[in-house]
ZANUVO-767351 format. One record per residue (C-alpha): residue number from 1; residue in one letter; z, x, y. Coordinates in pm, 1 decimal, always signed. Example, Ala and Ser with C-alpha at 12.3 -4.5 7.8 and 13.67 -1.06 7.14 Angstrom:
2
> 1/a/+780.0/+1230.0/-450.0 $
> 2/s/+714.0/+1367.0/-106.0 $
% end
This chain:
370
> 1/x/-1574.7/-307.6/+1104.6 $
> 2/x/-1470.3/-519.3/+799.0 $
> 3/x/-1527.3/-327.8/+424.4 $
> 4/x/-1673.9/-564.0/+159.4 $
> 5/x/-1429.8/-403.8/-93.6 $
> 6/x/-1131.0/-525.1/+52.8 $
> 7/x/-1274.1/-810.9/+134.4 $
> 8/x/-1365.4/-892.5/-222.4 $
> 9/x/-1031.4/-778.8/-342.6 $
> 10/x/-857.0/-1044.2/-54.3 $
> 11/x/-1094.7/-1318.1/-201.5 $
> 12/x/-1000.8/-1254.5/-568.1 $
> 13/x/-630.2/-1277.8/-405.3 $
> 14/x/-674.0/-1576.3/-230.8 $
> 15/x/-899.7/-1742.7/-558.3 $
> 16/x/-573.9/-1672.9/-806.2 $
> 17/x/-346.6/-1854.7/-543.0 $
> 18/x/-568.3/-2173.3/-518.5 $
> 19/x/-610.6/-2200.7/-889.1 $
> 20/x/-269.9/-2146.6/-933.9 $
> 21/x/-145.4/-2488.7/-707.0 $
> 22/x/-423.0/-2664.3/-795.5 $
> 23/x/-331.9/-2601.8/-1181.0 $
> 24/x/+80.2/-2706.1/-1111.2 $
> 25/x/-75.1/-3004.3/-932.1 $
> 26/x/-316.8/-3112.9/-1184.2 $
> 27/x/-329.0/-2863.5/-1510.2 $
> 28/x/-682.4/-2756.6/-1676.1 $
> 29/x/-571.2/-2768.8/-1985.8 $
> 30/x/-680.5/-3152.3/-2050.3 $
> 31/x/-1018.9/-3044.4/-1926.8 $
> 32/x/-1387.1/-2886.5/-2036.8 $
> 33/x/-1149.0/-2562.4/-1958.9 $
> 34/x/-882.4/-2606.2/-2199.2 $
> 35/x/-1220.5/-2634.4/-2540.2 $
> 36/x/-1363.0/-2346.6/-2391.5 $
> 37/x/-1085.3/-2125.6/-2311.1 $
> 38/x/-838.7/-1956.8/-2538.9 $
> 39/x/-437.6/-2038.5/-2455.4 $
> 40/x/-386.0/-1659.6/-2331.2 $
> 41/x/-651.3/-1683.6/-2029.2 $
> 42/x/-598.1/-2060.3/-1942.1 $
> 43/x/-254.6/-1906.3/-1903.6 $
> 44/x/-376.1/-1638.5/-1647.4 $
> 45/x/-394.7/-1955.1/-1431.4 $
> 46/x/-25.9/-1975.2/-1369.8 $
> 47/x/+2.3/-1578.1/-1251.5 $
> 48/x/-77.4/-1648.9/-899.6 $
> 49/x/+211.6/-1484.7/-782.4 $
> 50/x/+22.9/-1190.5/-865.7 $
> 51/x/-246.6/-1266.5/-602.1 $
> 52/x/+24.0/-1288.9/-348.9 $
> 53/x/+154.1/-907.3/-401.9 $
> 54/x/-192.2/-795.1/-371.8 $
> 55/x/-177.6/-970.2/-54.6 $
> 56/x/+129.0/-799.5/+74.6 $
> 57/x/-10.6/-486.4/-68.4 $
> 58/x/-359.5/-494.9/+171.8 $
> 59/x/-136.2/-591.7/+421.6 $
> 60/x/+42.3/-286.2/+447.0 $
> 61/x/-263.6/-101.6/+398.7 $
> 62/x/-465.9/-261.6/+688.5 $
> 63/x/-206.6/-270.7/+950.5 $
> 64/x/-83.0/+31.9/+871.3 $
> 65/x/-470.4/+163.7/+881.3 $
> 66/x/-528.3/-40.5/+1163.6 $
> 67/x/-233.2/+101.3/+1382.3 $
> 68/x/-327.3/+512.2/+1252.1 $
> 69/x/-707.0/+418.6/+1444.3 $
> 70/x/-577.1/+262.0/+1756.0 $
> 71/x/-266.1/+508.5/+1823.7 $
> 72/x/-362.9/+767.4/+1622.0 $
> 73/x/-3.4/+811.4/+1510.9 $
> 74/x/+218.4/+566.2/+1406.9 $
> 75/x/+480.9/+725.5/+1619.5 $
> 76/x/+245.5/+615.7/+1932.0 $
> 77/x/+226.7/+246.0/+1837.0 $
> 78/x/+227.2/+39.6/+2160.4 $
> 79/x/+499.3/-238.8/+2028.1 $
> 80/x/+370.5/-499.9/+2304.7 $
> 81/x/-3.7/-467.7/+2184.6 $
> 82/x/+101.2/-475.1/+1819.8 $
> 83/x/+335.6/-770.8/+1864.0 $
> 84/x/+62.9/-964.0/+2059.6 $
> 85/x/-244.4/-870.6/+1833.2 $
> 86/x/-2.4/-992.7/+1587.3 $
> 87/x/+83.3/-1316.1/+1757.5 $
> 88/x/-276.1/-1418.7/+1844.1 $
> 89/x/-392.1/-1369.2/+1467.8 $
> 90/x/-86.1/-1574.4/+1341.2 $
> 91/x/+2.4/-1828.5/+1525.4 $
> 92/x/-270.5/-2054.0/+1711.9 $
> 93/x/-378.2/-2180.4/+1329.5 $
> 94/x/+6.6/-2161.4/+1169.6 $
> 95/x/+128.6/-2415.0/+1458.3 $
> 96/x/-161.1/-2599.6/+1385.7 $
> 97/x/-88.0/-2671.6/+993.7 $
> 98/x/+276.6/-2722.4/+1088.6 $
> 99/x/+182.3/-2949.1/+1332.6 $
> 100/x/-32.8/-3169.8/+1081.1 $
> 101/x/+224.3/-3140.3/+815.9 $
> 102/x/+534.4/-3208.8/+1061.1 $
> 103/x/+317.7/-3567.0/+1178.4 $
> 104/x/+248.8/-3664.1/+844.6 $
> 105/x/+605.7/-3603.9/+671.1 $
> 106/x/+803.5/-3783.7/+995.0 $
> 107/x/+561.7/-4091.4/+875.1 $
> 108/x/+708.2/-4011.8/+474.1 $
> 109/x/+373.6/-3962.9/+331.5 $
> 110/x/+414.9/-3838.6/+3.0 $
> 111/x/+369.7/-3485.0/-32.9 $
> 112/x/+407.6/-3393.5/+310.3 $
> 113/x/+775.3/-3541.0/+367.4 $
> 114/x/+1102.6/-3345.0/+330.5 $
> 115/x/+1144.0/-3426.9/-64.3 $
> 116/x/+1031.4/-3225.8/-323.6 $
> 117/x/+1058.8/-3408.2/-727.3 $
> 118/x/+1435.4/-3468.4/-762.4 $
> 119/x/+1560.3/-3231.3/-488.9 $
> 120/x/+1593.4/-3518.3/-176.7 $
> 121/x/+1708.2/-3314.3/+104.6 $
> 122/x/+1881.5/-3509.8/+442.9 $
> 123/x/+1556.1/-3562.0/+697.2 $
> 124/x/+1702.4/-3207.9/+915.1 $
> 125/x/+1613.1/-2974.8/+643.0 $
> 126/x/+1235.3/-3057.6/+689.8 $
> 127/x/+1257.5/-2954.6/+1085.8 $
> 128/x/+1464.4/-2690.9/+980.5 $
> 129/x/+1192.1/-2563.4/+720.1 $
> 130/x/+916.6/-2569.8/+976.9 $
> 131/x/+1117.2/-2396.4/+1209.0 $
> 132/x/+1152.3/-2159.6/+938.9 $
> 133/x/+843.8/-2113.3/+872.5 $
> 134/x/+815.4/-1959.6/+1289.1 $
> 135/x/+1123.3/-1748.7/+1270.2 $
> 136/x/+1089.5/-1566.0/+978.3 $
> 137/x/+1326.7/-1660.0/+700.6 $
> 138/x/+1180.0/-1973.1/+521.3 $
> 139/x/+1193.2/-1752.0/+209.3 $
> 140/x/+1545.8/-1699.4/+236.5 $
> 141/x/+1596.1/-2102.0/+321.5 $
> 142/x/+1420.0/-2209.7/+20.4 $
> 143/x/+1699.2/-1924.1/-172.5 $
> 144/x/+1955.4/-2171.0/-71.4 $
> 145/x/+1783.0/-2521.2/-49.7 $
> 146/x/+1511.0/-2476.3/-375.6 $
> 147/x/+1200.4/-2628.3/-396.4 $
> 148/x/+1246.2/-2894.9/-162.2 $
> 149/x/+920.8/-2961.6/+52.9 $
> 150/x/+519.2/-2955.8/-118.8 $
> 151/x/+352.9/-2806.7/+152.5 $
> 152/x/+600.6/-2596.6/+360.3 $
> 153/x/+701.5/-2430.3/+29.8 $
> 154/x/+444.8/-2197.3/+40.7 $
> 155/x/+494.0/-2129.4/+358.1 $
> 156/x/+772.1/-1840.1/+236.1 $
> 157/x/+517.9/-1549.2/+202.6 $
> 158/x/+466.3/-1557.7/+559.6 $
> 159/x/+792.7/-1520.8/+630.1 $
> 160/x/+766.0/-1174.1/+427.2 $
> 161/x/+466.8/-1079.5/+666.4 $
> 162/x/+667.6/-1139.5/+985.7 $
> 163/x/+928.4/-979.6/+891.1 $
> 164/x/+708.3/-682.4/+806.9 $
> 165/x/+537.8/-710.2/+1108.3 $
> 166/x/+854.9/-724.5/+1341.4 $
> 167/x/+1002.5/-425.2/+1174.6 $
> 168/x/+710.7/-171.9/+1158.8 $
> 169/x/+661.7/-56.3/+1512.2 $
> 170/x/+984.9/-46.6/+1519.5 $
> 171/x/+1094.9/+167.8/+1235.1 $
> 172/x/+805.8/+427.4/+1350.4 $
> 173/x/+941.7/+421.0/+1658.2 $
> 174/x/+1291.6/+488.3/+1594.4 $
> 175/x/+1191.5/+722.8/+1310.4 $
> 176/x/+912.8/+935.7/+1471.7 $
> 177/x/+814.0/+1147.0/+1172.1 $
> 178/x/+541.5/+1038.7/+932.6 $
> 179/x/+797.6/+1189.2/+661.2 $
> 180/x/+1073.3/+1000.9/+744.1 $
> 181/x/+834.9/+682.8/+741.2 $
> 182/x/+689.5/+788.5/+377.7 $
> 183/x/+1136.5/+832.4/+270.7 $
> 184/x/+1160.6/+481.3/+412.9 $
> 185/x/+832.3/+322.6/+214.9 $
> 186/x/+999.4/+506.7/-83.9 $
> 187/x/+1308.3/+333.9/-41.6 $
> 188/x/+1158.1/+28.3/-57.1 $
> 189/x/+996.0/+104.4/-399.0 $
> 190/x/+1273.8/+183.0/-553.1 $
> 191/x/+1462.6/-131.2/-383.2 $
> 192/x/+1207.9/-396.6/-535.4 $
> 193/x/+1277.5/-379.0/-944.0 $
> 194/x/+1642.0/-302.9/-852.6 $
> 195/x/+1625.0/-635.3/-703.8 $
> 196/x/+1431.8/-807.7/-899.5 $
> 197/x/+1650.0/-663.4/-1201.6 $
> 198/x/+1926.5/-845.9/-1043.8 $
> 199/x/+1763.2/-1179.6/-1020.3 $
> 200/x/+1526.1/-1238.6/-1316.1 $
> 201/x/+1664.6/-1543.5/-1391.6 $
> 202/x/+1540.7/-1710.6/-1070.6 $
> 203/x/+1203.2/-1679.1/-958.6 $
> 204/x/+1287.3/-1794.3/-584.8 $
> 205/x/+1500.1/-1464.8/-563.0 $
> 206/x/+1262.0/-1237.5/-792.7 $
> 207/x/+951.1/-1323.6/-634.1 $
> 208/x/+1030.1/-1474.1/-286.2 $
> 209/x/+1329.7/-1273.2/-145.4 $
> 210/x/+1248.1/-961.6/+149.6 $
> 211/x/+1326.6/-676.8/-116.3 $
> 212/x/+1136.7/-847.4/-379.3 $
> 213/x/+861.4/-814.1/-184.7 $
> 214/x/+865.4/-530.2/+40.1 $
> 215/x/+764.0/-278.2/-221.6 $
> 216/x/+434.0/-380.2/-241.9 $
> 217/x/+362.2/-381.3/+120.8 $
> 218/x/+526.1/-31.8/+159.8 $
> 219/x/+260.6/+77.0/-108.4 $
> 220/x/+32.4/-65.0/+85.5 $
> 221/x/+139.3/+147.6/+355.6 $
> 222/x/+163.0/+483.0/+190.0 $
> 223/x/-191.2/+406.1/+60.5 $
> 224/x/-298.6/+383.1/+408.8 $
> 225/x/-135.5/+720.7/+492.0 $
> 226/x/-289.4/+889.3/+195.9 $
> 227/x/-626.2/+775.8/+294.2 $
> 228/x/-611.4/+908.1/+660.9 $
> 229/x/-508.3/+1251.0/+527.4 $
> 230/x/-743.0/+1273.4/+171.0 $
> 231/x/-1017.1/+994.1/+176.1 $
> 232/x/-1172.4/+1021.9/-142.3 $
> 233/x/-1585.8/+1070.8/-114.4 $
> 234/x/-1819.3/+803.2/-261.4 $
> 235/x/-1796.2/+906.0/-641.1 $
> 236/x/-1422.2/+908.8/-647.9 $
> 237/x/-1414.4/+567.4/-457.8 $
> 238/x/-1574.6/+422.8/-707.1 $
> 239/x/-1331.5/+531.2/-1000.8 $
> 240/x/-1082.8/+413.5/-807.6 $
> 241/x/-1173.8/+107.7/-741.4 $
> 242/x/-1363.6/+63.1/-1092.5 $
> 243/x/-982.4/+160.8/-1256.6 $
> 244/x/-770.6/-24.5/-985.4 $
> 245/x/-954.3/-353.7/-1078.1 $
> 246/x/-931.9/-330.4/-1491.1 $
> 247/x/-563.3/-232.5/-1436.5 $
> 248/x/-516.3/-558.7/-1171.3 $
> 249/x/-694.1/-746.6/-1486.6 $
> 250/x/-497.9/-676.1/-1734.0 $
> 251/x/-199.9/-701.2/-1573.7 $
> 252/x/-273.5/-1067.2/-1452.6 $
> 253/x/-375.2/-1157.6/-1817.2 $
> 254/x/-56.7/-971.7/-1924.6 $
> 255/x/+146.6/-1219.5/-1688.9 $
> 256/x/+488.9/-1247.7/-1508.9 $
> 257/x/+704.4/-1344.5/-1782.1 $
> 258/x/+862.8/-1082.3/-1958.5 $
> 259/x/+785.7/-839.2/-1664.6 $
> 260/x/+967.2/-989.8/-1347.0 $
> 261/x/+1112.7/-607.6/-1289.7 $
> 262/x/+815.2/-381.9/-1266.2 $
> 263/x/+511.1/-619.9/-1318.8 $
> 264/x/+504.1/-640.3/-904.3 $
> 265/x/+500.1/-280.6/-876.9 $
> 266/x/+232.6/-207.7/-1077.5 $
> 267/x/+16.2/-487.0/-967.7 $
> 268/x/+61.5/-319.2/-592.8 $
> 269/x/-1.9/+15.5/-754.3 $
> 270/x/-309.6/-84.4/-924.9 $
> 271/x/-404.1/-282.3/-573.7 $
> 272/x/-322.7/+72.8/-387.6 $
> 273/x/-530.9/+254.4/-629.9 $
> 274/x/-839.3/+5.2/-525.2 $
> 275/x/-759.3/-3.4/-128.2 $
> 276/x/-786.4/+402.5/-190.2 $
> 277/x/-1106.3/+363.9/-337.9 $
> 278/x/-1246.4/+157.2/-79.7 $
> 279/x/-1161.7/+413.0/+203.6 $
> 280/x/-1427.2/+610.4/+81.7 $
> 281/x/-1742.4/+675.1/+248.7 $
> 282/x/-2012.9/+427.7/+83.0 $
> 283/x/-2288.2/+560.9/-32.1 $
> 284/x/-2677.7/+474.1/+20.1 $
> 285/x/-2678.5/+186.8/-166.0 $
> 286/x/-2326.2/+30.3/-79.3 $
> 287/x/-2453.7/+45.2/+303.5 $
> 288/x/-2633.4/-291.8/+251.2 $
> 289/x/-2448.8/-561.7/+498.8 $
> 290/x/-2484.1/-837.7/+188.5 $
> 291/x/-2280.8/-1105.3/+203.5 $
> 292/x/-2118.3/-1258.5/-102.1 $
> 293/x/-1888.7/-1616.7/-145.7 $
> 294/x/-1608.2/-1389.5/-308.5 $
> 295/x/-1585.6/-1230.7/+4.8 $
> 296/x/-1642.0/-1526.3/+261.1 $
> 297/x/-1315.5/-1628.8/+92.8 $
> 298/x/-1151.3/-1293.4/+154.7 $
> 299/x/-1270.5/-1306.2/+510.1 $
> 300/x/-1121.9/-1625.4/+551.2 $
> 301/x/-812.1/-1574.8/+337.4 $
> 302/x/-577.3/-1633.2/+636.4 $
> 303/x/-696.9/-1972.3/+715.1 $
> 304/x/-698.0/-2076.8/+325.2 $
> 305/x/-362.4/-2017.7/+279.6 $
> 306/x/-249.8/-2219.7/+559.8 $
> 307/x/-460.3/-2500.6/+523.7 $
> 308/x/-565.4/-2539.3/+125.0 $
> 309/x/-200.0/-2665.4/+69.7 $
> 310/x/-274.4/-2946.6/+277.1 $
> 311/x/-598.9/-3001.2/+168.4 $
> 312/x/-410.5/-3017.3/-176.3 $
> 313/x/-135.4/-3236.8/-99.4 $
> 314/x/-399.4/-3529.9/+63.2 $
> 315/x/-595.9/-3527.9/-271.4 $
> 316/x/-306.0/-3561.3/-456.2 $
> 317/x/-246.0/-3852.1/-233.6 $
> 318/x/-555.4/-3997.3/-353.0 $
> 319/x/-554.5/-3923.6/-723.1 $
> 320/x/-242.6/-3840.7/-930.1 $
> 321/x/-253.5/-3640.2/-1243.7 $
> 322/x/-209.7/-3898.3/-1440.9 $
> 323/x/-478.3/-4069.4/-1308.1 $
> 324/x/-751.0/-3780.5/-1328.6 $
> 325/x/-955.2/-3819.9/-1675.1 $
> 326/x/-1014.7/-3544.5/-1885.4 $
> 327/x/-1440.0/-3495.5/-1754.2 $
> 328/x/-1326.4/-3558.7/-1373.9 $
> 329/x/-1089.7/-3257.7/-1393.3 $
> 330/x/-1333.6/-2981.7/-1310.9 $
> 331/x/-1517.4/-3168.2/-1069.0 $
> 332/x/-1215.8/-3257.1/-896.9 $
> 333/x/-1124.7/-2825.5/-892.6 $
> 334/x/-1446.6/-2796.9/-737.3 $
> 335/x/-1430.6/-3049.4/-537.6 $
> 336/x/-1048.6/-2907.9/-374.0 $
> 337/x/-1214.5/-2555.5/-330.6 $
> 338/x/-1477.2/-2661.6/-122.8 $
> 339/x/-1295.0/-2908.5/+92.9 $
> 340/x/-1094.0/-2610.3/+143.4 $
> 341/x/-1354.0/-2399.7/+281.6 $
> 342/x/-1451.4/-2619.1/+515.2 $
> 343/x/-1126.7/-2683.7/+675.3 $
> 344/x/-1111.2/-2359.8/+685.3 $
> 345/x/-1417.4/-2264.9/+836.5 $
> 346/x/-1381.2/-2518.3/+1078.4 $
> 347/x/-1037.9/-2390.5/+1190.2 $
> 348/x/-1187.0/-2041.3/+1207.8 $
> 349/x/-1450.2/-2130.8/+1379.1 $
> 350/x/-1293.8/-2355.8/+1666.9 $
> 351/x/-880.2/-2247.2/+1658.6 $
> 352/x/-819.3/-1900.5/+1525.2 $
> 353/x/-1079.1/-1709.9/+1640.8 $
> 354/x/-1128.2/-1862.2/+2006.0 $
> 355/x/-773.8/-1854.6/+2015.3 $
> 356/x/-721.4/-1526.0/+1887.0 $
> 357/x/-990.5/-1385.0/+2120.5 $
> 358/x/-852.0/-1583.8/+2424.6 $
> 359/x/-524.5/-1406.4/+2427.9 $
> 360/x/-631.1/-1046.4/+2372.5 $
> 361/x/-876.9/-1134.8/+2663.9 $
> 362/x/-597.8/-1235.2/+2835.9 $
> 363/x/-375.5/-945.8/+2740.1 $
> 364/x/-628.7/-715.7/+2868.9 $
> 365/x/-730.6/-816.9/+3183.9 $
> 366/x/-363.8/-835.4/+3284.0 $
> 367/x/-290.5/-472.2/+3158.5 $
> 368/x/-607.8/-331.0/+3363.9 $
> 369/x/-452.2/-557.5/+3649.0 $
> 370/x/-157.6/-391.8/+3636.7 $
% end
């Protein structure tokens, strides 16, 4: 059963990393946006990194949540089911963007080919990026190649999930004890500002590398474990998530720059503090089904990161920056989020979720075959 909290909390996510590209694509400031808006919060625009850690931090949370329901114990994880339930949510959608993005680069359409601004890159690195992108370490590609391709570039935080998701069941199943899991989430918190002390002079490393990121997720984790042993009842839920989400605001307005170290970390924390809140039992009036946009676009968060990049990268195809006037600007914002939503309702609706379905189907009629 889906919870509208974390729902919401994976559409304000998802919201902060579209405005984000479409703003480095396009900027607001020569827009309705930039009279209206003071400097500081058109500024907020460019924090979208931010969105991404709360990402990695309901990440750890839900599959770590996930796996305590199904196996009771993470030391019982089944690493064929989790690898496969894995799988069919990834990949039936991921090879479906690389595939677009792989057939309109070989034909050098801007945007989608293997050049980036002034980094041109020999034609291999762009097969070698998309393979990337399916074996895990596109992050640490783009450490040594830079900013070289528009679309697969974003690709790297994926790379971050797979990597978490290859290692899990198997840490808990080497490990066996829930405290020697907790030491190991620890370690990982204390890893991430030591890392991205190290490397605050290039945001590739600071924000993109495994360690940069992995402290977020492991919070995410922890949270999980917290809430399986002391869910907090519907009052407390709602301080939680009522204090998680001013903290998660004022950090975002407070930015990136200037806190590279610990601003991560304390975006995750105030995410964990909200995930916490929303394992609470809801009360009377929170029952309601209700369905809200904010949390279509949670619900659908997968499929919008994949695809809004392309979505993106076409319009920009059609009208450069240069090009867009200062009333069309908005328009043209609202026009990329909702050509967004379609494509990715449309790949929800007849890849991912067919797909997705199909092989645990599949999965399951050959284990009761067996």
């Amino acid at each position: 059963m889906r919870n509208k909290h974390i729902d919401s909390l994976r559409g304000v996510a998802i919201l902060c990393v579209l405005v984000l590209h479409f703003t480095l694509a396009y900027g607001l400031k020569n827009s309705p946006l930039g009279d209206l808006l003071p400097a500081w919060l058109l500024r907020a625009a460019y924090q979208g990194n931010f969105g991404v850690t709360m990402f990695f931090t309901v990440s750890g949370y839900l599959i770590t949540s996930t796996s305590l329901r199904r196996w009771g114990d993470l030391s019982r994880i089944d690493i064929g089911t989790f690898y496969l339930y894995r799988f069919a949510r990834i990949m039936p959608c991921l090879l479906l963007a690389l595939a677009i993005i792989v057939v309109l680069g070989t034909f050098d359409v801007p945007f989608f080919s293997n050049s980036d601004g002034d980094a041109d890159r020999p034609a291999s690195y762009f097969f070698i990026a998309a393979g990337s992108v399916l074996t895990f370490w596109h992050n640490q590609l783009m450490q040594t190649a830079g900013y070289f391709n528009y679309c697969l570039n974003v690709y790297w935080s994926l790379s971050v999930e797979e990597v978490f998701y290859l290692l899990l069941p198997l840490s808990c199943l080497l490990l066996r004890r829930n405290w020697l899991i907790v030491l190991l989430c620890c370690a990982a918190i204390v890893a991430g500002p030591v890392y991205r002390s190290l490397h605050t002079d290039n945001e590739i490393y600071f924000m993109y590398g495994y360690l940069a990121c992995f402290d977020a997720i492991a919070i995410g984790c922890l949270t999980a474990m917290l809430a399986q042993r002391t869910a907090p009842n519907a009052l407390q839920g709602r301080i939680l998530r009522i204090m998680g989400g001013l903290a998660l605001a004022a950090l975002y307005l407070r930015g990136i720059d200037g806190h590279e170290v610990f601003g991560f970390t304390l975006v995750a924390l105030a995410s964990g503090a909200f995930l916490l809140g929303s394992s609470a039992e809801p009360a009377a009036a929170e029952r309601a089904p209700g369905k809200s946009l904010l949390r279509w676009f949670g619900q659908h968060s997968y499929e919008i990161y994949l695809f809004h990049i392309i979505v993106l990268a076409g319009m920009r195809n059609v009208m450069t920056k240069e090009s867009l006037g200062y009333a069309a600007r908005l328009p043209w914002l609202l026009l990329f989020l909702c050509l967004t939503a379609l494509v990715a309702a449309l790949v929800a609706r007849y890849v991912s979720e067919p797909a997705n379905a199909a092989l645990r189907r599949r999965s399951a009629s050959e284990h009761y075959a067996r």
